[in-house]
C-alpha positions as semicolon CSV with decimal commas, in nm:
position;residue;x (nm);y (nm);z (nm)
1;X;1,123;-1,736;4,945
2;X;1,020;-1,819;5,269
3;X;1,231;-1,722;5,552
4;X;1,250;-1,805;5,937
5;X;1,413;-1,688;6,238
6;X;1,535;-1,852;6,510
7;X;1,660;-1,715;6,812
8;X;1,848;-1,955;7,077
9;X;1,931;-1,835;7,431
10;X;2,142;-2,001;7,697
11;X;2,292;-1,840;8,006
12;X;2,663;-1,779;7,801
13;X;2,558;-1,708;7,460
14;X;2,253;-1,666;7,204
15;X;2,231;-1,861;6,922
16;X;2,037;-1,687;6,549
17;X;2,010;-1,927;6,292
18;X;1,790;-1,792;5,973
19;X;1,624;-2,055;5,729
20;X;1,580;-1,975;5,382
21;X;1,314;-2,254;5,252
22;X;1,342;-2,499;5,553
23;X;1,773;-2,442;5,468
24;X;2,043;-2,296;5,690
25;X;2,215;-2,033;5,542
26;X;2,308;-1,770;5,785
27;X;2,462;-1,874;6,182
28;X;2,543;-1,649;6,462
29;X;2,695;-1,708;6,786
30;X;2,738;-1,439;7,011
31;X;2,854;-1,409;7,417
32;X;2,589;-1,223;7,567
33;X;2,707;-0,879;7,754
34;X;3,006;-0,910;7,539
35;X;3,198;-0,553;7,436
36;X;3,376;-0,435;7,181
37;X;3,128;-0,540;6,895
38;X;3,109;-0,398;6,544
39;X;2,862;-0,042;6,602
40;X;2,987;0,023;6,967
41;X;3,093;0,348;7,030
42;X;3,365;0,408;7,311
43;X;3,595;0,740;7,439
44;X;3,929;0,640;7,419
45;X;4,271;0,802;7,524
46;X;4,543;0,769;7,160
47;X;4,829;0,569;7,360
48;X;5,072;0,570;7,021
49;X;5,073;0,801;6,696
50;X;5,245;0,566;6,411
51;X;5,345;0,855;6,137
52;X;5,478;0,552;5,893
53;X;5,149;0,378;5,881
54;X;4,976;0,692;5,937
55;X;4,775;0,578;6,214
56;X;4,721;0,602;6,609
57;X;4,666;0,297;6,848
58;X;4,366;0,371;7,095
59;X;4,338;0,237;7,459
60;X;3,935;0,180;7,443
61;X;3,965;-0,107;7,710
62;X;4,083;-0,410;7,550
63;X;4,324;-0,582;7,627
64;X;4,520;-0,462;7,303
65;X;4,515;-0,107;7,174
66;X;4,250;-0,032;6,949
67;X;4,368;0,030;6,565
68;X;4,270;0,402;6,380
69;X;4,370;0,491;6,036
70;X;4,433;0,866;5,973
71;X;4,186;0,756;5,624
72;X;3,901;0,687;5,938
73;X;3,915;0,985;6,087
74;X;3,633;1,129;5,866
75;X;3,651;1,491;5,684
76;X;3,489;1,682;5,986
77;X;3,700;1,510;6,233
78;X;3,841;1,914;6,370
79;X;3,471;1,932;6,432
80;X;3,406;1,629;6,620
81;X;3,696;1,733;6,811
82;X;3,631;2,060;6,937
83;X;3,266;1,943;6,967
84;X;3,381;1,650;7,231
85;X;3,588;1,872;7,422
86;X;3,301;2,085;7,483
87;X;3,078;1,826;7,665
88;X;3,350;1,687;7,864
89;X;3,389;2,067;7,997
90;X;3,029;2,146;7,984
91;X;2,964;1,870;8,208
92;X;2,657;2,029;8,428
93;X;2,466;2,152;8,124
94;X;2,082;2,065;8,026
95;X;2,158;1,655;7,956
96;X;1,814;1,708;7,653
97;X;2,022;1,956;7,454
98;X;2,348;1,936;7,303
99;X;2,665;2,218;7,249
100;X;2,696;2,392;6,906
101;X;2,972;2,466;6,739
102;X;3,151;2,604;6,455
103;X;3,183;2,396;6,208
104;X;3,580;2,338;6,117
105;X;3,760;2,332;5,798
106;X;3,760;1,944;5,677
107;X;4,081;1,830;5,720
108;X;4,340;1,785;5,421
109;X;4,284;1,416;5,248
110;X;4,652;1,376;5,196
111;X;4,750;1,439;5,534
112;X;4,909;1,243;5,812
113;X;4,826;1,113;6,141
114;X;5,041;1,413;6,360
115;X;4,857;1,696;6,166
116;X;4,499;1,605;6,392
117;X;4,626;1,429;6,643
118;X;4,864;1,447;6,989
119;X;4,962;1,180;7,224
120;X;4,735;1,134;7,553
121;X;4,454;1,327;7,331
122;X;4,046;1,163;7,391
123;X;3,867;1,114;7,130
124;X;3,492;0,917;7,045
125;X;3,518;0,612;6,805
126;X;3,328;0,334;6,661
127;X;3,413;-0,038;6,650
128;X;3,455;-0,079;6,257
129;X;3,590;-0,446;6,318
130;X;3,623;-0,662;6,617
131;X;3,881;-0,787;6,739
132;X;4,006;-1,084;6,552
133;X;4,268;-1,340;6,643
134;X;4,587;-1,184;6,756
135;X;4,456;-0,811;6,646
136;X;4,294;-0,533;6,863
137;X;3,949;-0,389;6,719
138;X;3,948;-0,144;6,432
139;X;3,792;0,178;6,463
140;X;3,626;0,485;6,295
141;X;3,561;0,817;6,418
142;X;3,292;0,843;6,121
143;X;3,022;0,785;6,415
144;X;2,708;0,648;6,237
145;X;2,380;0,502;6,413
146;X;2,197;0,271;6,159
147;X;1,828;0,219;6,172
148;X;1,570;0,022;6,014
149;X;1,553;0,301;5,727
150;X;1,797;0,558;5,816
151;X;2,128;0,585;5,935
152;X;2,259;0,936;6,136
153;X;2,536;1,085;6,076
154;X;2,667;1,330;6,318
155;X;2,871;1,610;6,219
156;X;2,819;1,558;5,832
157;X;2,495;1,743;5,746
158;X;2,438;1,571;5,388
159;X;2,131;1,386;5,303
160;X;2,231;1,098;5,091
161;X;1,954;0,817;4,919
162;X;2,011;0,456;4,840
163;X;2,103;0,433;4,454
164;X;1,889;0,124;4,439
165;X;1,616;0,376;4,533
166;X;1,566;0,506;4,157
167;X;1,185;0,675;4,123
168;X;1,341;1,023;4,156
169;X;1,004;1,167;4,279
170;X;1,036;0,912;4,526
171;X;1,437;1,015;4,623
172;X;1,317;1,365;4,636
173;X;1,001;1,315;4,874
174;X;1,218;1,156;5,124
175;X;1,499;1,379;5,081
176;X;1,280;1,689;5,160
177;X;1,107;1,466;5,429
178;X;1,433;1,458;5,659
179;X;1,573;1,777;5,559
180;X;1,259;1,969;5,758
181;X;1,314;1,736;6,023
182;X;1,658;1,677;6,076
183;X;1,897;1,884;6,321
184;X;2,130;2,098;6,202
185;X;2,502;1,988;6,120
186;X;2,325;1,615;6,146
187;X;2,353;1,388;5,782
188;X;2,126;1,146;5,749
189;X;2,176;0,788;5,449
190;X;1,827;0,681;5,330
191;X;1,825;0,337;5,292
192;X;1,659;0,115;5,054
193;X;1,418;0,010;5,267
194;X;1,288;0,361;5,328
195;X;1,113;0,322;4,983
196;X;0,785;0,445;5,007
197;X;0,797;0,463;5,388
198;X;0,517;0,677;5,559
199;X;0,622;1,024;5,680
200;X;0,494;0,927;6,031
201;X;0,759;0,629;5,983
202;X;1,070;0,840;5,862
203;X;0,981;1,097;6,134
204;X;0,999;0,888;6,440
205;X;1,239;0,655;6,345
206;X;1,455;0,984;6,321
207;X;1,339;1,089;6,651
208;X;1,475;0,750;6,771
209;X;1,813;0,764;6,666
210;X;1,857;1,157;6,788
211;X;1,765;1,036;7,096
212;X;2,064;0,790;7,074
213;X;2,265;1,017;7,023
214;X;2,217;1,225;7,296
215;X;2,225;0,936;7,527
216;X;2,559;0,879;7,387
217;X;2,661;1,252;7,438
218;X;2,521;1,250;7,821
219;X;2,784;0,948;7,885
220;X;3,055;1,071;7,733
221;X;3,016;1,358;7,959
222;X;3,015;1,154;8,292
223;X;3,295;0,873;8,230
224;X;3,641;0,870;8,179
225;X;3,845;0,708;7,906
226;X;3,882;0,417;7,840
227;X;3,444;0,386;7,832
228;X;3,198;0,266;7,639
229;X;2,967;0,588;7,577
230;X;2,666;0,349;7,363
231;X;2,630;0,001;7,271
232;X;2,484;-0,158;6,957
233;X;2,165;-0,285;6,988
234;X;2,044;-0,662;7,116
235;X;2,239;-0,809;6,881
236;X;1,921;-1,017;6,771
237;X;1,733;-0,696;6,698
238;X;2,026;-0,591;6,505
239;X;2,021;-0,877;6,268
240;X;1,623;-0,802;6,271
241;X;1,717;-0,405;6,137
242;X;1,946;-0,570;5,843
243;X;1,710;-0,889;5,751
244;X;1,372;-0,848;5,825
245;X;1,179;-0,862;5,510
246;X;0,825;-0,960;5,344
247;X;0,981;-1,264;5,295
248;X;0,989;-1,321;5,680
249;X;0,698;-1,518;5,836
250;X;0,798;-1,672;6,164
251;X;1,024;-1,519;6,431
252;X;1,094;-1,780;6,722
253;X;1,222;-1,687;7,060
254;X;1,286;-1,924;7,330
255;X;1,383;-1,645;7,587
256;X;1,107;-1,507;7,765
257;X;1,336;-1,191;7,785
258;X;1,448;-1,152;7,462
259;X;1,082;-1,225;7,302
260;X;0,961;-0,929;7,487
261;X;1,288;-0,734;7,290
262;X;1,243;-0,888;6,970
263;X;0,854;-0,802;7,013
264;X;0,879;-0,458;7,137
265;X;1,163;-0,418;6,867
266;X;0,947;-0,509;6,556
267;X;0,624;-0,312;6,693
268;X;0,862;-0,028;6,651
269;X;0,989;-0,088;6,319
270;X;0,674;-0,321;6,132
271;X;0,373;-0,281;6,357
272;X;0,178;-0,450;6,148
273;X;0,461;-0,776;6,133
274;X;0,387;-0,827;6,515
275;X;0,220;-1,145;6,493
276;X;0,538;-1,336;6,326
277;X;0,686;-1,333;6,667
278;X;0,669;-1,580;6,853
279;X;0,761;-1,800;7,169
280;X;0,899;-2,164;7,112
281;X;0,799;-2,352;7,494
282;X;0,844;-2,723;7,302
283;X;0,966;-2,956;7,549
284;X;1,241;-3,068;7,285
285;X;1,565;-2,815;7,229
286;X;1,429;-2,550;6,946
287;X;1,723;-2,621;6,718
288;X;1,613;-3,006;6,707
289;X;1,286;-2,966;6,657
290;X;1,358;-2,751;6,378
291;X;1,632;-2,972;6,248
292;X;1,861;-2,662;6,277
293;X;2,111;-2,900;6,455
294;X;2,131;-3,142;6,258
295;X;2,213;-2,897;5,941
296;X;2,484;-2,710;6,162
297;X;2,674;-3,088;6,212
298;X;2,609;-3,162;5,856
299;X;2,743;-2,800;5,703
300;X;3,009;-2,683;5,951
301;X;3,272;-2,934;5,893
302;X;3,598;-2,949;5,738
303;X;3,432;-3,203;5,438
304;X;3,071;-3,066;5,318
305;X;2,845;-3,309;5,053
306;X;2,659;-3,108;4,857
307;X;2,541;-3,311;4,531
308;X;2,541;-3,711;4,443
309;X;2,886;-3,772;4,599
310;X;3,049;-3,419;4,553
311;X;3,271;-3,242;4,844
312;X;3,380;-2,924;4,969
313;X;3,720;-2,940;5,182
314;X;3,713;-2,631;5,382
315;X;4,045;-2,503;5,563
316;X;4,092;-2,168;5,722
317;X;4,450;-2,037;5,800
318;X;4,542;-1,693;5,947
319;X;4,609;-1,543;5,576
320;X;4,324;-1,690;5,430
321;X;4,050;-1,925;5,360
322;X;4,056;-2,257;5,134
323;X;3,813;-2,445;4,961
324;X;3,887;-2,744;4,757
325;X;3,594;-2,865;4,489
326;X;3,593;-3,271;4,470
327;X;3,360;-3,445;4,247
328;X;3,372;-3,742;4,503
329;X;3,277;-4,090;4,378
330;X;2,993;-3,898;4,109
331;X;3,141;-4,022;3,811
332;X;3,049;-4,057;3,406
333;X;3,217;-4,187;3,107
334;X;3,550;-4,014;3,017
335;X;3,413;-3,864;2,735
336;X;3,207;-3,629;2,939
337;X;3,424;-3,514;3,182
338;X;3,413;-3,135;3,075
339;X;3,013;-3,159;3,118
340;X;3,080;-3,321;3,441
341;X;3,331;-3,114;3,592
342;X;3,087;-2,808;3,470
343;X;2,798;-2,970;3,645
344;X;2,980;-3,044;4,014
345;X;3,155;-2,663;3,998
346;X;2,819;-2,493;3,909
347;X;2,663;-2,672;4,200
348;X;2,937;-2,605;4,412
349;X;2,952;-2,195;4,374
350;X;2,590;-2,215;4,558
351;X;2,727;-2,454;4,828
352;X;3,060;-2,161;4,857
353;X;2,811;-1,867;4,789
354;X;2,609;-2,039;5,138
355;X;2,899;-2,148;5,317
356;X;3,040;-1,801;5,305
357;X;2,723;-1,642;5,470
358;X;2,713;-1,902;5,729
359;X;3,103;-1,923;5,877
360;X;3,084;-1,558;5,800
361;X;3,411;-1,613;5,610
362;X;3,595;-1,322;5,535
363;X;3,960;-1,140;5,387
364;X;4,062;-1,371;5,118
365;X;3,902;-1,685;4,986
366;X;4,104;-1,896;4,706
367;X;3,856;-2,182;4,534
368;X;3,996;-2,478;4,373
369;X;3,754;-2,630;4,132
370;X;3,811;-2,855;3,881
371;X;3,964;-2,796;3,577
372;X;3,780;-2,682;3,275
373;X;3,932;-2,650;2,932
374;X;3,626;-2,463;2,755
375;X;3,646;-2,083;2,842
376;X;3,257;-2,099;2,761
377;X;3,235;-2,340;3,067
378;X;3,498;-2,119;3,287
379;X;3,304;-1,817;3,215
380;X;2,955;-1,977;3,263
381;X;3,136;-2,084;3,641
382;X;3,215;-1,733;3,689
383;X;2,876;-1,572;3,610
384;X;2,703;-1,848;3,822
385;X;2,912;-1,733;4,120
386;X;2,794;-1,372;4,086
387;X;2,431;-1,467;4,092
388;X;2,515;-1,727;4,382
389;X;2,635;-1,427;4,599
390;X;2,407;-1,194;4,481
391;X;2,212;-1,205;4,807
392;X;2,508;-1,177;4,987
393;X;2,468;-0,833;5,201
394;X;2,809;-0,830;5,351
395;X;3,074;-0,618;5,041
396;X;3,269;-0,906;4,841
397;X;3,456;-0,891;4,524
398;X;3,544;-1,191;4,252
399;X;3,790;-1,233;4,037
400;X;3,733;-1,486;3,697
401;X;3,906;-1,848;3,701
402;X;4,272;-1,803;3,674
403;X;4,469;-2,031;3,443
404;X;4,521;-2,232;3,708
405;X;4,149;-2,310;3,791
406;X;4,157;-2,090;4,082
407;X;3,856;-1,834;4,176
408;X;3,977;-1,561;4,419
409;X;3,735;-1,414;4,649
410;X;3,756;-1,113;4,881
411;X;3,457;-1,025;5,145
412;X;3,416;-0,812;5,396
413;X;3,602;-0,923;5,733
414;X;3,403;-0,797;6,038
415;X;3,429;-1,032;6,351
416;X;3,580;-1,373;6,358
417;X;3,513;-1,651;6,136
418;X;3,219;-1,871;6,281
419;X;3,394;-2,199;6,361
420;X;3,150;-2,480;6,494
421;X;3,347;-2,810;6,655
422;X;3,115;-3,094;6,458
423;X;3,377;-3,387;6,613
424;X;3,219;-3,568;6,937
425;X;3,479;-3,705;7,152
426;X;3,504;-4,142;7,136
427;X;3,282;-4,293;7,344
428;X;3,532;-4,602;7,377
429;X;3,855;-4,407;7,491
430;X;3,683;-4,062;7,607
431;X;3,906;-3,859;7,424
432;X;4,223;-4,012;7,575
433;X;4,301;-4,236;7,230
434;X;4,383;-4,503;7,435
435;X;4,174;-4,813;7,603
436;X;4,198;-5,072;7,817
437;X;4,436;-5,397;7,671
438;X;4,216;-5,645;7,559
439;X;4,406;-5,902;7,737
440;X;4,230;-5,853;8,001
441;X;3,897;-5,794;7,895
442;X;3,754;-6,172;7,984
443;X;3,894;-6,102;8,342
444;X;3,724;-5,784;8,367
445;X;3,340;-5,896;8,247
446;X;3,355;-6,196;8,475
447;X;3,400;-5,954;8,777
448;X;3,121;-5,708;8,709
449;X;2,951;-6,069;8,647
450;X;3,019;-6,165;9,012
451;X;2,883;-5,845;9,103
452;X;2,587;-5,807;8,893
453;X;2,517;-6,221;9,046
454;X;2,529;-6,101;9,408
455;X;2,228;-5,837;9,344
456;X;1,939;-5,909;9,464
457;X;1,714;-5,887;9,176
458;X;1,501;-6,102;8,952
459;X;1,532;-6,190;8,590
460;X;1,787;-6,346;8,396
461;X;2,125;-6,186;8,335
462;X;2,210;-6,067;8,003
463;X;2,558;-5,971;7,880
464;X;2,601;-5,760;7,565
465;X;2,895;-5,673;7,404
466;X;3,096;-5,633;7,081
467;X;3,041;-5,907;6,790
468;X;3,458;-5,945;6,812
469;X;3,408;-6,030;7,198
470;X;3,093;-6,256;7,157
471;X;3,275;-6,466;6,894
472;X;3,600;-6,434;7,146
473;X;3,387;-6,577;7,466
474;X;3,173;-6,812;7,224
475;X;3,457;-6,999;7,068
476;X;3,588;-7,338;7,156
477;X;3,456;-7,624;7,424
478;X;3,411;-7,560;7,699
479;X;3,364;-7,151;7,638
480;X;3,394;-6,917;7,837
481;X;3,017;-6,817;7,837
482;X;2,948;-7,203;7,946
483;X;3,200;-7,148;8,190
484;X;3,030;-6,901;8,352
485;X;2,715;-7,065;8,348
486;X;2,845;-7,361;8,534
487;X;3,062;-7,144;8,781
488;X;2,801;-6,845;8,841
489;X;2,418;-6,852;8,671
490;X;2,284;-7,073;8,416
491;X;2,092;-6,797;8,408
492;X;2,293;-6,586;8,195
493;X;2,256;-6,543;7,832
494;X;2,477;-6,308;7,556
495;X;2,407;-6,066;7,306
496;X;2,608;-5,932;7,034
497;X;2,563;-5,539;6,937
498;X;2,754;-5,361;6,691
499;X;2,711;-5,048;6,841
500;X;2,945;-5,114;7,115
501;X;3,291;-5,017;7,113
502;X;3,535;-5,282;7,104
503;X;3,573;-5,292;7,479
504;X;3,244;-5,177;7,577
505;X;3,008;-5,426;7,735
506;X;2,692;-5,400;7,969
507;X;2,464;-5,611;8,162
508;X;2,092;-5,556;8,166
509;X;1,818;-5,778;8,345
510;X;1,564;-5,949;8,136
C-alpha cells in the first residue's frame, strides 16, 4: 500500500488529508492554537460532586464544566493526589527533580465519587474526549503521555507489552530494557511498534517523555486552576506518532513552519525516514494539485456513488449516525436480485468501513442495506465488514444483520464528527432563492447596452445570455435584437450559452 501525507496550513486552521493508493480515506480539520483537545492535560478546581452518577464536574476553563467519572479516576488516584499537593506547596524546589511519595492504598473499585473527592478540591486531568455539541470535555485522571513506541504512565509502575507483540524473547528484551531505565513508581505500555526497536531508540524516546513530564509538573506548580499544565503535541506530528509506517513515502508540507516540525519531528522518531518530507511551493493550491479537493466534494456529501450507479445516504443526528445502502439505477434481471443486492452491500461495507475513518463518525452507527434472504449472503456481508474495518485504529464494535437488514455499529467517539459543507451557494440568486422578475429582463439588457455603446472602445459588441432569453429576444419581426441594431449598433451580435443562469447575461468586445 502506498500511503501519502498531506499537510494544509492556512492562518485559522490546518488541513491533514492521508491517501491510501492515490484515495482519501482519512480527513482532519483542526483550529490551530485551539484547547481542550483529546491528550491535554489541565489543573482544574471540582465545581460539583454528582453521588447519583458517581461523578464530579471540573471547571478546567471551558465554557462548560468538564465531565469525570469516579470509574476515571484511576486505582492510584490517593497517590496522584497527595503527590499534586506536594508541588503546589513545594513551589521553590529544584524545577529538574520531582517530590516522592508514599505510595497510597488503590482506592476501592466499587466506591463512589464522595469517598476521594471534596468540593473546591484541585486536581490534574486529561482530556479523554472533546467537547462535543452541547457537552463539556470528558476527562481522566489516568495521566498518560503516548509516544512513537511507548506510552508513560505516571503513578502506575507496571510495564505492560502490546499483545500483538508475540516473540516472547522479544516481549522480554524490551520489558527488561525499560525496567533498568525507567523511574521509579513510573509504568510504561510498549507498543507494537516498539518491535525490535534499538535500545538506543527505547532509551531516548523514554528520556523524551520524562522530560514531559516534568515540564508538566514545573507548570502545575506556577499556575492556578483553571490551567492548562501540557498540551498535546502539533497535532500533525501527532497523527505522524499514530500513522507513520513503511508504507509511508511522501510527507508534504506547505507551511514553512510546520515542515521544519514535521521534519525535526520524524528525525526524532525515523531518522532514517527524513527524506519523505517534504515542502509543496506549487503555484496551484496543494489539495488541487493532488486532487485531494476534488475527492473531499465528491465523498463528504449527504449522497456518496460508490459502484455503477450505487448510493450511500448519509445523515447524522445528535443520537446517532445513518446510512442508507441504494443500489441506484444498477439493475439486473429479477431473477438475480439476491446476487445483486449481495454484490452492491459487499461493495458498500468498504465505502462505510472508509467513510467512517474520514467523517471520523462515532457513538452509534445503524446501516440499512438491502435485504437479503440467504443467511449465507447475510453472513458473508457481515464478515466482509470486519475485514473492511480491520484497519480501522480508532475501538469499534459490530453487531450481525438484524432481521430487519440492519447492521449496528459502535466506534469510538473522540472529537466531533468531521462535517464538510460540499453545497456552493447559486450563482443566479446568491443564496437569497430569489431573482430578478423576468418581466423586466429585456428592459434591463438594453440599458447596460446603452452603456456598454457609450464606451469608448473598439470591436463589435457581443451579448450572451441564456438559450431561453436568446430565443425570447430572437423571436418574431421586427425582434428585439434587430431593434437594437437599428436604435443603438448594427454592430452588435448575440450568443447563446447554457452556462448562464436564467437571468444572467454579459457583454464582451470582440
Amino acid at each position: 500500500m502506498n500511503a501519502e501525507l498531506f499537510i494544509h496550513v492556512s492562518p485559522e486552521e490546518m488541513m491533514i488529508a492521508l491517501l491510501e493508493d492515490k484515495r482519501l480515506v482519512e480527513l482532519r480539520k483542526e483550529k490551530r492554537n485551539v484547547q481542550f483537545e483529546v491528550g491535554d492535560i489541565y489543573v482544574g478546581k471540582v465545581r460539583k460532586l454528582m453521588p447519583g452518577l458517581n461523578a464530579a464536574f471540573v471547571n478546567v476553563g471551558y465554557e462548560k464544566d468538564a465531565f469525570l467519572h469516579y470509574l476515571d479516576l484511576g486505582q492510584q488516584f490517593r497517590t496522584q493526589q497527595k503527590f499534586l499537593k506536594q508541588v503546589i506547596d513545594q513551589r521553590n524546589r529544584n524545577q529538574n527533580e520531582l517530590p516522592h511519595v508514599r505510595r497510597e492504598n488503590d482506592i476501592d473499585k466499587g466506591g463512589i465519587i464522595t469517598d476521594v473527592l471534596q468540593l473546591g478540591e484541585e486536581v490534574l486531568v486529561q482530556v479523554a474526549k472533546e467537547p462535543i455539541s452541547t457537552k463539556g470535555p470528558r476527562l481522566t485522571s489516568e495521566i498518560s503521555l503516548a509516544g512513537r513506541n511507548l506510552v508513560l504512565m505516571p503513578f502506575c509502575d507496571k510495564i505492560s507489552v502490546s499483545k500483538k507483540i508475540k516473540s516472547g524473547a522479544e516481549r522480554n528484551r524490551l520489558r527488561s530494557i525499560l525496567q533498568r531505565v525507567k523511574a521509579k513508581d513510573m509504568g510504561m505500555i510498549i507498543r507494537t511498534v516498539a518491535e525490535n526497536c534499538s535500545e538506543e531508540e527505547l532509551v531516548a524516546e523514554y528520556e523524551l517523555l520524562y522530560q514531559r513530564w516534568v515540564k508538566c509538573i514545573n507548570k502545575v506548580s506556577e499556575v492556578r486552576p483553571p490551567a492548562l499544565a501540557l498540551s498535546e503535541m502539533e497535532r500533525a506530528n501527532a497523527m505522524l506518532r499514530d500513522l507513520l509506517s513503511p508504507d509511508f513515502n511522501t510527507i508534504y508540507v506547505d507551511d514553512e513552519e510546520v515542515y521544519e516540525q514535521v521534519k525535526s519531528y520524524v528525525a526524532q522518531i525515523a531518522p532514517d525516514r527524513l527524506g519523505i518530507v517534504k515542502m509543496y511551493t506549487g503555484s496551484v493550491s496543494m489539495f488541487d494539485a493532488f486532487n485531494i479537493e476534488k475527492q473531499i466534494r465528491q465523498s463528504c456529501g449527504k449522497a456518496v456513488s460508490f459502484k455503477s450507479g450505487a448510493y450511500l445516504i448519509i445523515e447524522t443526528t445528535e443520537a446517532l449516525n445513518v446510512i442508507d445502502v441504494n443500489s441506484g439505477n444498477k439493475s439486473k434481471s429479477a431473477s438475480d436480485q439476491e446476487n445483486n443486492a449481495l454484490e452492491v452491500n459487499l461493495a458498500a461495507a468498504d465505502e462505510i468501513a472508509r467513510q467512517l475513518r474520514l467523517r471520523d463518525m462515532g457513538g452509534i452507527v445503524v446501516v440499512d442495506f438491502i435485504d437479503m434472504q440467504s443467511s449465507e449472503n447475510r453472513t458473508k456481508l457481515y464478515e466482509r465488514m470486519k475485514t473492511a474495518m480491520a484497519s480501522d485504529k480508532t475501538k469499534h464494535n459490530i453487531l450481525p444483520l438484524s432481521k430487519f437488514g440492519l447492521m449496528q455499529i459502535t466506534r469510538q467517539r473522540v472529537r466531533p464528527v468531521m462535517n464538510i459543507d460540499t453545497t456552493e451557494v447559486c450563482p443566479t440568486c446568491m443564496g437569497k432563492g430569489h431573482i430578478e422578475t423576468s418581466v423586466n429582463l429585456p428592459e434591463m439588457i438594453e440599458n447596460a447596452l446603452k452603456q456598454e455603446v457609450h464606451k469608448d472602445e473598439k470591436g463589435s459588441i457581443v451579448l450572451v445570455c441564456n438559450p431561453y432569453i436568446y430565443a425570447y429576444l430572437k423571436k418574431g419581426f421586427p425582434s428585439t435584437i434587430l431593434k437594437w441594431k437599428w436604435k443603438y449598433s448594427w454592430k452588435l451580435s448575440v450568443r447563446q450559452s447554457a452556462s448562464l443562469g436564467i437571468v444572467e447575461y454579459k457583454f464582451s468586445r470582440r
